[in-house]
Backbone as ProteinMPNN parsed JSONL, in Angstrom:
{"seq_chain_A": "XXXXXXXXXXXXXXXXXXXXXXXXXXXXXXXXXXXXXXXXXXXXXXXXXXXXXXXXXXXXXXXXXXXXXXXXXXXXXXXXXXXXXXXXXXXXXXXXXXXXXXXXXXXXXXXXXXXXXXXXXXXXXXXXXXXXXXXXXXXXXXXXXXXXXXXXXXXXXXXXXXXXXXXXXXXXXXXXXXXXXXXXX", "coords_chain_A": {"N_chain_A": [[99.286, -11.134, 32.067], [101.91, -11.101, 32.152], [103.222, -10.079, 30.366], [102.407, -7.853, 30.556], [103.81, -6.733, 32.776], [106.313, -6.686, 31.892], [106.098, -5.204, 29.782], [105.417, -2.468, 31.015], [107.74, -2.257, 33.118], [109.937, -1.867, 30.971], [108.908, 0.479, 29.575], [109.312, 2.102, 33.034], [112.257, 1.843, 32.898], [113.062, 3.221, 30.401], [111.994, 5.905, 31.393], [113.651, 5.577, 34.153], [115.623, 4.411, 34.236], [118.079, 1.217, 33.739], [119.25, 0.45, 35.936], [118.059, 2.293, 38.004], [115.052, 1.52, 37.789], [111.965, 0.694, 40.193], [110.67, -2.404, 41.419], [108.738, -1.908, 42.546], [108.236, 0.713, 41.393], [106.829, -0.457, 38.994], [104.564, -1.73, 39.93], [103.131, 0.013, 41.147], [102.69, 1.525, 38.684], [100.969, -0.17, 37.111], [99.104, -0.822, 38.734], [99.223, -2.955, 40.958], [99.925, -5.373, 43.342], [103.181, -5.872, 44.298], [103.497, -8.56, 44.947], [102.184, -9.696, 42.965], [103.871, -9.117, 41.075], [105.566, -10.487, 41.856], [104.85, -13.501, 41.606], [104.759, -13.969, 39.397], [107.599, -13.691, 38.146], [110.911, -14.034, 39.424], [112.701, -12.554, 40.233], [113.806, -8.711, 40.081], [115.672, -8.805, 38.235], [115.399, -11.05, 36.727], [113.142, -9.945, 35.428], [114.182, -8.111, 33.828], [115.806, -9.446, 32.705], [113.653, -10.992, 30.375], [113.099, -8.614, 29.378], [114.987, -7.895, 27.913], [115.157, -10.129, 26.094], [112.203, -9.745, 24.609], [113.652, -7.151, 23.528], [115.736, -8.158, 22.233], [114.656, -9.938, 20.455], [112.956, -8.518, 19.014], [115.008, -7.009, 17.459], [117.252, -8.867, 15.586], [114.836, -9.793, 14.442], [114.575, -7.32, 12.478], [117.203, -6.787, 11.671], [117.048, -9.572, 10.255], [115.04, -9.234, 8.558], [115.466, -7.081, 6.718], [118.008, -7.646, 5.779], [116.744, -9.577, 3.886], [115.174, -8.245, 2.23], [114.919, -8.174, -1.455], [117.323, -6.638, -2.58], [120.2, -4.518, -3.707], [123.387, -4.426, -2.983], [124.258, -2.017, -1.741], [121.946, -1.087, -1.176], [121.514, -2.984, 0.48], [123.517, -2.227, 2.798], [122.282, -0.242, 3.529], [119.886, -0.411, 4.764], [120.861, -1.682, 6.701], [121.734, -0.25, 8.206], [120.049, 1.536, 9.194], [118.223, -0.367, 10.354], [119.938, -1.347, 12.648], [120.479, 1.765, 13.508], [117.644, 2.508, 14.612], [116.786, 1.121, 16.538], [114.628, -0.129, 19.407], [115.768, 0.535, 21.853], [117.267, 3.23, 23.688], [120.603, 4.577, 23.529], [121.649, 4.996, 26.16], [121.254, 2.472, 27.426], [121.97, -0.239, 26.682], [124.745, 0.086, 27.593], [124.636, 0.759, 30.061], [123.533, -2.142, 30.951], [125.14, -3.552, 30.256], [126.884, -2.814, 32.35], [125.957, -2.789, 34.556], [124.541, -5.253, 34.898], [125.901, -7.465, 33.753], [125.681, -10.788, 32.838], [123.459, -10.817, 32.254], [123.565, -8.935, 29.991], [125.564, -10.293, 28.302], [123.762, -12.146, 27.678], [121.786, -11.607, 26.381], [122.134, -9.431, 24.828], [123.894, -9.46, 22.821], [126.01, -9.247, 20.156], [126.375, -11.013, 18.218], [124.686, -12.545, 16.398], [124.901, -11.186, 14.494], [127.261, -11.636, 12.813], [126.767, -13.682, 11.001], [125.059, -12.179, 9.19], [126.73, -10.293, 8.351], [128.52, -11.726, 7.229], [127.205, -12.955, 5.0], [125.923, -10.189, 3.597], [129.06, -9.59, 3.237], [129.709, -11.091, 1.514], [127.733, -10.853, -0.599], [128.824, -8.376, -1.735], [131.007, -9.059, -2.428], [130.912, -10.692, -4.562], [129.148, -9.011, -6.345], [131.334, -7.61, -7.051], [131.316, -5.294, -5.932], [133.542, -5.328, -3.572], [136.52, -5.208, -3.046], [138.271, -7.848, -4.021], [140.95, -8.732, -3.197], [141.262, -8.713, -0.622], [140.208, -9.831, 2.205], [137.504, -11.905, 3.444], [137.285, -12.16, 6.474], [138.86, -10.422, 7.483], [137.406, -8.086, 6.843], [134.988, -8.683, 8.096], [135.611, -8.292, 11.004], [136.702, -6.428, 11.299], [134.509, -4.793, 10.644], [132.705, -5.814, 12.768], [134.091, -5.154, 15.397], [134.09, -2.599, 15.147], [131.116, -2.111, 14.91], [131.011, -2.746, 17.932], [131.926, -0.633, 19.39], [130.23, 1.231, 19.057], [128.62, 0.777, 21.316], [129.738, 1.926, 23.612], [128.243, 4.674, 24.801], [129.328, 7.066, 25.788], [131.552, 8.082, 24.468], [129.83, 8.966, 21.413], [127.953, 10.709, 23.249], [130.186, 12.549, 23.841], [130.874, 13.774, 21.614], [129.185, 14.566, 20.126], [127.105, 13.034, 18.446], [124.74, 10.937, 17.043], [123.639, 8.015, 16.947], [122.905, 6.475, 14.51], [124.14, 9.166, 12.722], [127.201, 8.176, 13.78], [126.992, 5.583, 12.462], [126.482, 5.728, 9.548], [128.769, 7.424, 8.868], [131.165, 5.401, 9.403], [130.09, 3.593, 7.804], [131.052, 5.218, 5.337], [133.539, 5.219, 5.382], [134.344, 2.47, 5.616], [133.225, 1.829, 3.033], [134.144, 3.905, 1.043], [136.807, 4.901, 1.96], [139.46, 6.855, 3.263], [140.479, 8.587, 2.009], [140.714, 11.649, 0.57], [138.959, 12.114, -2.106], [140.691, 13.282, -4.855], [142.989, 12.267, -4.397], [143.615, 9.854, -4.751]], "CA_chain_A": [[99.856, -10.237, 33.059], [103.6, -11.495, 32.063], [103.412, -9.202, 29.178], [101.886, -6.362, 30.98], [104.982, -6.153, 33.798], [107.483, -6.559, 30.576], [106.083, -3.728, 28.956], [105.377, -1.412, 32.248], [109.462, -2.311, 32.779], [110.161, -1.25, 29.892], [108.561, 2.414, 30.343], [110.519, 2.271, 33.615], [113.445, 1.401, 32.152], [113.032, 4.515, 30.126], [111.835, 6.762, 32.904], [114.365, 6.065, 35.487], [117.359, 3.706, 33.689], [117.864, -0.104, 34.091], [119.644, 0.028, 37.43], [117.573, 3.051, 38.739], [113.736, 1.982, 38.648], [112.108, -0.688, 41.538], [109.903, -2.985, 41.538], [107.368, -0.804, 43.127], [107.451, 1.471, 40.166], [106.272, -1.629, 38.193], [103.859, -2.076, 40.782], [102.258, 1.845, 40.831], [102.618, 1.54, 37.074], [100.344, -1.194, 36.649], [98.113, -0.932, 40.11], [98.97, -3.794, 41.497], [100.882, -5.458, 43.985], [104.66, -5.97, 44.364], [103.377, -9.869, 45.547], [101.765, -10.4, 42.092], [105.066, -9.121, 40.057], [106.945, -12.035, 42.196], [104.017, -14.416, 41.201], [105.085, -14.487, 37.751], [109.028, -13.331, 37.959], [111.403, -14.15, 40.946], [113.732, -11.144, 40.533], [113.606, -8.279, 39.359], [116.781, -9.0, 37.156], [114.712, -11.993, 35.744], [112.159, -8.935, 34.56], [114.946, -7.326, 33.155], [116.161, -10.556, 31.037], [112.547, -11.264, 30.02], [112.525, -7.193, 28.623], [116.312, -7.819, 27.138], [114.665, -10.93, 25.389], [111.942, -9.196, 23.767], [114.019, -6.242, 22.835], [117.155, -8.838, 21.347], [114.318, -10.827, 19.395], [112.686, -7.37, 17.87], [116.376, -6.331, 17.146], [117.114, -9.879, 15.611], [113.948, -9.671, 13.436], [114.451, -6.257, 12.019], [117.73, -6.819, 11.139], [117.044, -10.518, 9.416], [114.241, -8.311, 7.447], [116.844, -5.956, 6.657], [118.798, -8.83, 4.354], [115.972, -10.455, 3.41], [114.935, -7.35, 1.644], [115.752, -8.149, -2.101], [117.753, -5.683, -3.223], [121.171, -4.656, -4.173], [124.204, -4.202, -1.953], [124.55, -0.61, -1.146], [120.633, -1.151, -0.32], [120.766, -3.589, 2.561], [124.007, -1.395, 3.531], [121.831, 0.987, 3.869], [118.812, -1.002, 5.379], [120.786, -2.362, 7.836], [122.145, 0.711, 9.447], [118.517, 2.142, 9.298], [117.71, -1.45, 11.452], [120.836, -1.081, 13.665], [119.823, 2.437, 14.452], [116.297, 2.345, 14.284], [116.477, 0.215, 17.571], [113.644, 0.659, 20.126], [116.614, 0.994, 22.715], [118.154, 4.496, 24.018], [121.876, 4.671, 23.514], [122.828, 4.167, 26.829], [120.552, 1.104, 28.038], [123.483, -1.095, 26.555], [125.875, 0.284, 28.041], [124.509, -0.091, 30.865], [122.989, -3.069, 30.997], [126.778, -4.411, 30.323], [127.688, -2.394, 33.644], [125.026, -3.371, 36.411], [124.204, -6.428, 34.593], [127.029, -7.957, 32.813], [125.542, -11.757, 32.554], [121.903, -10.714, 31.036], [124.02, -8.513, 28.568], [125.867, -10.926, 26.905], [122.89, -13.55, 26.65], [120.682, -11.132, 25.264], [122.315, -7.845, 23.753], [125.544, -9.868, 22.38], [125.725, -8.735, 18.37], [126.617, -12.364, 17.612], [124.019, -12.58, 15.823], [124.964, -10.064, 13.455], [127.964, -12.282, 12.155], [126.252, -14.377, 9.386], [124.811, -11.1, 8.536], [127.842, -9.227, 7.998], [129.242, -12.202, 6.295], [126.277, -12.489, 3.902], [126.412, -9.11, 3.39], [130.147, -8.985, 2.546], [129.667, -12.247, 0.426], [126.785, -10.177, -1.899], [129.413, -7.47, -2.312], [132.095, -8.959, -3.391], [129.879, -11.62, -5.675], [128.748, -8.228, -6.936], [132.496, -7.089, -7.31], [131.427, -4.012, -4.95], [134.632, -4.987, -2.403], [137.581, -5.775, -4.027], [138.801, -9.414, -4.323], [142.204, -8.77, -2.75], [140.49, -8.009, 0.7], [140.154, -11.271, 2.984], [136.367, -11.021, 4.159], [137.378, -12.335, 7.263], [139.137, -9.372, 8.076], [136.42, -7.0, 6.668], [133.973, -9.047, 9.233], [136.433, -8.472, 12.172], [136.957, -4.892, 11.598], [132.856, -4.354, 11.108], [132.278, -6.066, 14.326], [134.48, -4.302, 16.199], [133.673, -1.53, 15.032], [130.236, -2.107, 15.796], [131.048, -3.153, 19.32], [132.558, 0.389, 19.845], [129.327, 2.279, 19.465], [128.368, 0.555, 22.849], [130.543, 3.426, 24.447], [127.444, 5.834, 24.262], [129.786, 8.128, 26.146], [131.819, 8.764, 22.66], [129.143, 9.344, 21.032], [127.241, 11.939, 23.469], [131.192, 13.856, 23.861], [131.4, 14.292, 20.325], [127.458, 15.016, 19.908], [127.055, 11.949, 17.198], [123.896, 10.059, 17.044], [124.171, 6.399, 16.31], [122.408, 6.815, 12.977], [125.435, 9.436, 12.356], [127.822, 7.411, 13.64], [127.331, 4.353, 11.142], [126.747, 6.168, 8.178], [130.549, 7.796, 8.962], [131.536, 3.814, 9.578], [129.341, 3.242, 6.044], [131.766, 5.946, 4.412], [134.179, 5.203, 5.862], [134.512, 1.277, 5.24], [132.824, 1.815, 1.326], [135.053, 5.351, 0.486], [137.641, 5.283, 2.221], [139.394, 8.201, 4.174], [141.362, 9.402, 1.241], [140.105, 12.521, -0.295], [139.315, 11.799, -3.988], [141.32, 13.721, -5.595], [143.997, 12.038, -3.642], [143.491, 7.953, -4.808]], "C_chain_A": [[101.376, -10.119, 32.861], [104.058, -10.239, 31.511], [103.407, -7.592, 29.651], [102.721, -5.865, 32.442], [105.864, -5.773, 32.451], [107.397, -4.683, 30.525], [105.704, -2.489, 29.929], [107.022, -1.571, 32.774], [109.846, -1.581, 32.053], [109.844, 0.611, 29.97], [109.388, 2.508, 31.706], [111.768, 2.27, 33.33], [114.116, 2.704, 31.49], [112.453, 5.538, 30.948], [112.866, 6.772, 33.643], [115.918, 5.1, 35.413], [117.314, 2.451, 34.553], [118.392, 0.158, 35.372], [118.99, 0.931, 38.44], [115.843, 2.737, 39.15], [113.588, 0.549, 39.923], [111.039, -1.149, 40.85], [108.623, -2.752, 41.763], [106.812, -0.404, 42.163], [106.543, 0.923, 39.112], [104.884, -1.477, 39.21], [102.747, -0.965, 40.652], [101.864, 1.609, 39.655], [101.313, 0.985, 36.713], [98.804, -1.301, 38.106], [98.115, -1.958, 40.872], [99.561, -4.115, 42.643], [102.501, -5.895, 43.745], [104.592, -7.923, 44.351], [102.832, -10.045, 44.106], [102.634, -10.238, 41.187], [105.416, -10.327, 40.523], [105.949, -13.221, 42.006], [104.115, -15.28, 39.393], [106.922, -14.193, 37.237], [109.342, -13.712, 39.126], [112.114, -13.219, 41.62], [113.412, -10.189, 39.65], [114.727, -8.357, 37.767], [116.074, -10.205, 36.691], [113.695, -11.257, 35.027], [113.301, -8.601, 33.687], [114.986, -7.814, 32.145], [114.807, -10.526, 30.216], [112.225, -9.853, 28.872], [113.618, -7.144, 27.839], [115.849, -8.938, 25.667], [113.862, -10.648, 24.561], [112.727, -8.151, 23.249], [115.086, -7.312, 21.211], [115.969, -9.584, 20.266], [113.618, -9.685, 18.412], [113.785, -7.066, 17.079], [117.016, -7.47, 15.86], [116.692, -9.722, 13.693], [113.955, -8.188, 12.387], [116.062, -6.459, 11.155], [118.265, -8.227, 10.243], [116.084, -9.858, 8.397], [114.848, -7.322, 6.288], [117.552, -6.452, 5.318], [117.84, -9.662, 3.615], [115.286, -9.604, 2.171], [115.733, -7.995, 0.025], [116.113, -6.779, -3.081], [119.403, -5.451, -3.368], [122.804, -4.759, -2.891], [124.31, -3.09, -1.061], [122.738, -0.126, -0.374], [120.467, -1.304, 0.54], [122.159, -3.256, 3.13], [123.359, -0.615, 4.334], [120.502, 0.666, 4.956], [119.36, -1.532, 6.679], [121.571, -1.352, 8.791], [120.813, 1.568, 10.033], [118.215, 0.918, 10.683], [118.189, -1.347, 12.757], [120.457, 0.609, 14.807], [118.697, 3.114, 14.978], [115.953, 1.261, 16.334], [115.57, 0.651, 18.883], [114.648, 1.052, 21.728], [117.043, 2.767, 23.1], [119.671, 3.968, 24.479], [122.013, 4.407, 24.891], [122.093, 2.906, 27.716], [121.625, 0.319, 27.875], [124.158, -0.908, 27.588], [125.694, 0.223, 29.909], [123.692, -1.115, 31.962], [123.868, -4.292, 31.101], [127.272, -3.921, 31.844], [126.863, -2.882, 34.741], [124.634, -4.722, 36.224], [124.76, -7.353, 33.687], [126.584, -9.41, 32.138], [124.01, -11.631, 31.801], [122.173, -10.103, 29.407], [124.657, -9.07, 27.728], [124.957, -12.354, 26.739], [121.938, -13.143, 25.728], [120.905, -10.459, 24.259], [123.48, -8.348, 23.209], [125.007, -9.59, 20.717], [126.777, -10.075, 17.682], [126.327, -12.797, 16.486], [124.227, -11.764, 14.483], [126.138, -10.434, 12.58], [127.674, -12.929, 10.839], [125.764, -13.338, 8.845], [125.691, -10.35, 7.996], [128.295, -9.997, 7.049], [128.04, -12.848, 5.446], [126.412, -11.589, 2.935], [127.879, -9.149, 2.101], [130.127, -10.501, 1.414], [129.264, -11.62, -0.975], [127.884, -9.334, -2.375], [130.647, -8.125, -3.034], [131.655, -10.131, -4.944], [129.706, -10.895, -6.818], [130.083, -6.69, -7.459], [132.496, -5.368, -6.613], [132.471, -3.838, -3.619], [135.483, -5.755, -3.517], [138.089, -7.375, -3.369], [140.02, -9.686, -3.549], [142.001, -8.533, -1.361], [140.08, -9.248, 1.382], [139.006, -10.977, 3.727], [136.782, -11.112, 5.669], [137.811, -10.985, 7.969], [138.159, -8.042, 7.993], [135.709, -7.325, 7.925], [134.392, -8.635, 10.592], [136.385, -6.977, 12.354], [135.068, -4.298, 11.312], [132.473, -4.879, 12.24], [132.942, -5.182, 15.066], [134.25, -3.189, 16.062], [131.861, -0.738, 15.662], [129.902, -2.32, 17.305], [131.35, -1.493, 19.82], [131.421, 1.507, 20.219], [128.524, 1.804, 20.398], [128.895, 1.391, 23.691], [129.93, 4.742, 23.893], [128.214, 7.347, 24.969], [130.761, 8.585, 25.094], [131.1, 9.421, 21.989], [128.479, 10.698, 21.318], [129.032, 12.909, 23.812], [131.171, 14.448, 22.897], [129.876, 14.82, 19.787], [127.332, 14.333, 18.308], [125.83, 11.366, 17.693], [124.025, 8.615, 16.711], [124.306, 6.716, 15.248], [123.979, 7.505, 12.357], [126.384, 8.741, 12.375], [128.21, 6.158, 12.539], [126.749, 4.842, 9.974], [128.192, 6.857, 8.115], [131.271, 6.614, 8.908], [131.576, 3.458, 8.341], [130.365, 3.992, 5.609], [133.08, 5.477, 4.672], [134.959, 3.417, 5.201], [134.324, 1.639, 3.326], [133.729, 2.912, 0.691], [136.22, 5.088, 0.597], [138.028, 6.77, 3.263], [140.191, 9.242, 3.326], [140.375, 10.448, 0.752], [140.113, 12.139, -1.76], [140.028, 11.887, -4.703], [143.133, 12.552, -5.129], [143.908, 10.253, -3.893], [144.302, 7.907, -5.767]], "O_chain_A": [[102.019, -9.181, 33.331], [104.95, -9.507, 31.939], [104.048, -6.597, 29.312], [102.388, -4.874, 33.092], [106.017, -4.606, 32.09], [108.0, -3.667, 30.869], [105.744, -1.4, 29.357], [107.507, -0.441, 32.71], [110.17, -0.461, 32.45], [110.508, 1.576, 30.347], [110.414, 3.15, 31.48], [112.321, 3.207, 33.906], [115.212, 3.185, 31.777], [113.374, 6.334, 30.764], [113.254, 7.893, 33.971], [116.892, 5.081, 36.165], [116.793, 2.386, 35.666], [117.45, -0.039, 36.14], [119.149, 0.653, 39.628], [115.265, 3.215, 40.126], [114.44, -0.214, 40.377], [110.5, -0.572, 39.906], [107.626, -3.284, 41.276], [105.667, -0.633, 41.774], [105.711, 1.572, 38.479], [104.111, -0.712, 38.634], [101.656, -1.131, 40.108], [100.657, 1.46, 39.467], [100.56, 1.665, 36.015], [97.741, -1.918, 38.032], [97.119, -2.112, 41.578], [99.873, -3.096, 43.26], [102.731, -6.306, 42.608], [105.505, -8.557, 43.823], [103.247, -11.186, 43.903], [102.531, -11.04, 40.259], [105.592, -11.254, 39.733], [106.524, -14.224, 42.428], [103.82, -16.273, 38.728], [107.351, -14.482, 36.12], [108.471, -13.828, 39.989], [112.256, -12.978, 42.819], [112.853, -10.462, 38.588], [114.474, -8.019, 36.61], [116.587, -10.264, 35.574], [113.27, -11.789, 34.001], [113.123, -9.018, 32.543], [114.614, -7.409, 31.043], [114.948, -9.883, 29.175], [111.471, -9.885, 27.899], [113.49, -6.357, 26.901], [116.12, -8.657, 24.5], [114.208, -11.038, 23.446], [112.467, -8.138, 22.046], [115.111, -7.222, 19.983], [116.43, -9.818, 19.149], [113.667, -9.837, 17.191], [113.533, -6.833, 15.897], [117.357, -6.771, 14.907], [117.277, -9.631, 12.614], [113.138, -8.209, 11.466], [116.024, -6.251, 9.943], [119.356, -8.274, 9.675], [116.454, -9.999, 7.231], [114.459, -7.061, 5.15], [117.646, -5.906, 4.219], [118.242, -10.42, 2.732], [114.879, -10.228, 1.192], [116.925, -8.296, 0.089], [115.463, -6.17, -3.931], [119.987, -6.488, -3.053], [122.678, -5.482, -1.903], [124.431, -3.181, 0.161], [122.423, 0.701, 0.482], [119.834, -0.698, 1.406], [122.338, -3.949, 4.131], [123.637, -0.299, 5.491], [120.208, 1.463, 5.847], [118.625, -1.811, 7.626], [121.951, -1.633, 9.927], [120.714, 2.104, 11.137], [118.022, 1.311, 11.833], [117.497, -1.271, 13.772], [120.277, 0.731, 16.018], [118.756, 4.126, 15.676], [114.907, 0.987, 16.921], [115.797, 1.754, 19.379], [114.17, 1.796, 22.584], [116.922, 3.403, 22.053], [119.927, 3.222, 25.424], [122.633, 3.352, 25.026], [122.65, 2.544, 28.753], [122.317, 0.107, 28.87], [124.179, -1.726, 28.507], [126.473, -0.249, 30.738], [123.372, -1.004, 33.146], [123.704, -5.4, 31.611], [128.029, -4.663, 32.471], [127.331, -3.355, 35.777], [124.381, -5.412, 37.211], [124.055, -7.981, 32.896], [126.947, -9.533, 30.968], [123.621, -12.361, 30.89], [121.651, -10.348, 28.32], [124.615, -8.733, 26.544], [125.218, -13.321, 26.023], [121.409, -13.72, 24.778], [120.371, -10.528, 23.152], [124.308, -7.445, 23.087], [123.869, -9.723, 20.267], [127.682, -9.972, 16.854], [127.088, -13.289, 15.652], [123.495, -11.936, 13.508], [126.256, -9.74, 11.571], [128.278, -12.706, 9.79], [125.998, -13.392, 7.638], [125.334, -9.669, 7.034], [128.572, -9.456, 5.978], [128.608, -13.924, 5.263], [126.822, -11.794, 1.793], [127.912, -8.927, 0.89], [130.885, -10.465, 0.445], [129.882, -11.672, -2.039], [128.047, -9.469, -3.588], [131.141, -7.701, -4.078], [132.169, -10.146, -6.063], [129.87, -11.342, -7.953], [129.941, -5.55, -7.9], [133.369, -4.511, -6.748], [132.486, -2.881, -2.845], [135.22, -6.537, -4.431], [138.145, -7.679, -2.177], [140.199, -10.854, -3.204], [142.985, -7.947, -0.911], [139.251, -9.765, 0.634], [139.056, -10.078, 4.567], [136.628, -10.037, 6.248], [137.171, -10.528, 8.916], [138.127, -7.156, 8.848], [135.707, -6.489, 8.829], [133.484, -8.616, 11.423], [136.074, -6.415, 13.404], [134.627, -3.344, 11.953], [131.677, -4.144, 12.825], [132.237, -4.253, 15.461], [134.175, -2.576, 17.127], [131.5, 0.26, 16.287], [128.798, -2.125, 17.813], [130.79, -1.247, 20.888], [131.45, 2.335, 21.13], [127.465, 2.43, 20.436], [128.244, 1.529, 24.727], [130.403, 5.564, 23.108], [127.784, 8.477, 24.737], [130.646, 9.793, 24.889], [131.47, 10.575, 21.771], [128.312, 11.597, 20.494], [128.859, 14.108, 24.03], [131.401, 15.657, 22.944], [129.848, 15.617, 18.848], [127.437, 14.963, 17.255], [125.81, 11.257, 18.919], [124.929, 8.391, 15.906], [125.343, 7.164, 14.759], [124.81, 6.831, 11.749], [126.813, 8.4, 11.273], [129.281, 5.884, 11.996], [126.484, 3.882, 9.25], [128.735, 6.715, 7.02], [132.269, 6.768, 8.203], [132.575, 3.09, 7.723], [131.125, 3.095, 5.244], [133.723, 5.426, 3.624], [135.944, 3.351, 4.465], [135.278, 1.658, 2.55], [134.052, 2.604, -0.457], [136.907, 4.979, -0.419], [137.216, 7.508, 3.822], [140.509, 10.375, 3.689], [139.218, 10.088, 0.535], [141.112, 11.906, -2.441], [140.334, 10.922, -5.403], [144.121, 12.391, -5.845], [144.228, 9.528, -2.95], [144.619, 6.823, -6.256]]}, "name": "protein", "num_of_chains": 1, "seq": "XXXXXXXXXXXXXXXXXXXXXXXXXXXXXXXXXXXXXXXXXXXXXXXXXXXXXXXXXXXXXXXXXXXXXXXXXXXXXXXXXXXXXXXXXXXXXXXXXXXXXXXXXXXXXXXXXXXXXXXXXXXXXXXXXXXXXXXXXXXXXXXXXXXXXXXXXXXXXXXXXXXXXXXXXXXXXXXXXXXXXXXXX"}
């Protein structure tokens, strides 16, 4: 039954936005009562975590798959923006999930996790002389996190009419190119 509030959440969640559906709707959803959700949850913000938890461990797993992949550099570049925006989330659940629920969002949705990955990542490339040598990863890692932290402000995104996906392949060019015009290096 645990499973089967989660994932009726979840469809709320998308239906009517984390801070907009109730308990009820869970309740209709599923036919049951409101007294047998609180039989197995105490709050509904303990449903929430419980639906942040599976999402962060799908999210997690897709993007340890991602590097695990063997293949070259510009591959699991490419694999891991596919993972990143491939996510069973809608752009603005994050965002706010950080605003009505600030303490579930950074135990579940924190991109912490995505540190040994990045510095993996930038390890293979420069191993593979694909980042230059003179380039301190530390700072590469610092400026890809943050960077990734930024497309949490899905209101950027929908002003400028960018999709994630778009977004970090412009990031991808952006970090791997440069911003110089060719002709111009």
């Amino acid at each position: 039954m645990k499973e089967r509030i989660i994932d009726s959440t979840w469809q709320q969640i998308l239906k009517y936005g984390v801070k907009r559906f109730t308990v009820q709707d869970i309740a209709t959803d599923l036919g049951i009562s409101k007294k047998t959700i609180y039989a197995h949850f105490d709050s509904k913000e303990e449903i929430i975590a419980a639906v942040c938890a599976n999402l962060a461990a799908a999210d997690q797993a897709a993007h340890t798959e991602a590097m695990e992949a063997q293949t070259g550099f510009f591959e699991r570049v490419d694999s891991l923006i596919n993972a990143h925006s491939h996510r069973r989330m809608p752009l603005t659940f994050r965002s706010d999930l950080k605003r009505y629920y600030p303490e579930i969002f950074a135990r579940y949705m924190s991109l912490e996790f995505l540190k040994d990955i990045y510095h993996e990542l930038l390890a293979q490339g420069l191993k593979e002389g694909y980042i230059r040598s003179d380039i301190h990863p530390l700072i590469l890692e610092l400026v890809l996190g943050k960077c990734m932290e930024a497309f949490d402000d899905t209101q950027l995104l929908t002003e400028y009419d960018i999709t994630l996906q778009q977004g970090l392949h412009i990031l991808r060019d952006v970090l791997l190119y440069g911003v110089l015009a060719p002709d111009r290096h």
